[in-house]
N, C-alpha and C positions, 0 to 999 in steps of 0.2 A: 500533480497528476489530475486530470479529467478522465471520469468514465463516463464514457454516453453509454446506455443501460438502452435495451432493445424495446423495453415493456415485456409485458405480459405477466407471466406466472414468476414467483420469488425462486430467485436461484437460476435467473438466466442468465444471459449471455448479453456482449458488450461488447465499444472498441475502449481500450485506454490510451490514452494520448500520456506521454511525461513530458515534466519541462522542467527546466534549470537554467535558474536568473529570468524568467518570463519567455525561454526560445526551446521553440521542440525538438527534444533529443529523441525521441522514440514514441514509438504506437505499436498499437499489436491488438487482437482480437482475443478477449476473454471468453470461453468456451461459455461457461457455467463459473455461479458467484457462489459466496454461501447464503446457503438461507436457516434464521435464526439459530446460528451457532453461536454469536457474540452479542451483547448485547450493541441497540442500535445508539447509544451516547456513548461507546467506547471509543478510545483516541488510535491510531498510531503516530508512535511517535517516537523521535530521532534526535537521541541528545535531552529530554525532558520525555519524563512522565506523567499526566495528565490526569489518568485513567482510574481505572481499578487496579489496585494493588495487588500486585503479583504473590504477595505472602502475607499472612497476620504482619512481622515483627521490617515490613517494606512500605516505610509513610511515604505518601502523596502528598499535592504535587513535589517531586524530584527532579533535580534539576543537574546535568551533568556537569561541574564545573572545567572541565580538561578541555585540549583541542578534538576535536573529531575529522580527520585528516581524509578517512576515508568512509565510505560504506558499500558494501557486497550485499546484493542478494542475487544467490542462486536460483534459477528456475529450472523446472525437469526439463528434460532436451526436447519435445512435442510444443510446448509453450516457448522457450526460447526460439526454436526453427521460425514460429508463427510470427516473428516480431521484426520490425522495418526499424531499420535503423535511420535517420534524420542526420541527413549532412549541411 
């Protein structure tokens, strides 16, 4: 994923582009981001954990060993309407 981020004040708005295997599957326009709710070295991440530990007794890095076949993420329906799908 690419966000181009508009400037100005924290917590603004942006386009995000996705892609899978290096070819653009999607774009959409991020209204508003967050500002300092996470910290700014924090990871996401899919299949491996990188990050901060999600519990005292959850050691880092972790690493999923299974297949991961698929991934879902829901978005509210105002943000999905907003987003171009890439053929």
């Amino acid at each position: 994923m690419h966000f181009d981020f508009d400037g100005g004040h924290a917590g603004g708005g942006g386009t995000a582009t996705l892609y899978v295997d290096g070819a653009q599957v999607g774009r959409g326009r991020i209204q508003k981001t967050l500002c300092c709710r996470v910290s700014s070295d924090e990871t996401f991440d899919v299949g491996s954990d990188t990050g901060t530990a999600a519990a005292p007794d959850y050691e880092v890095p972790n690493e999923f060993k299974g297949v991961l076949r698929s991934l879902k993420i829901n978005l509210p329906t105002p943000v999905a309407a907003e987003l171009t799908q890439v053929e």
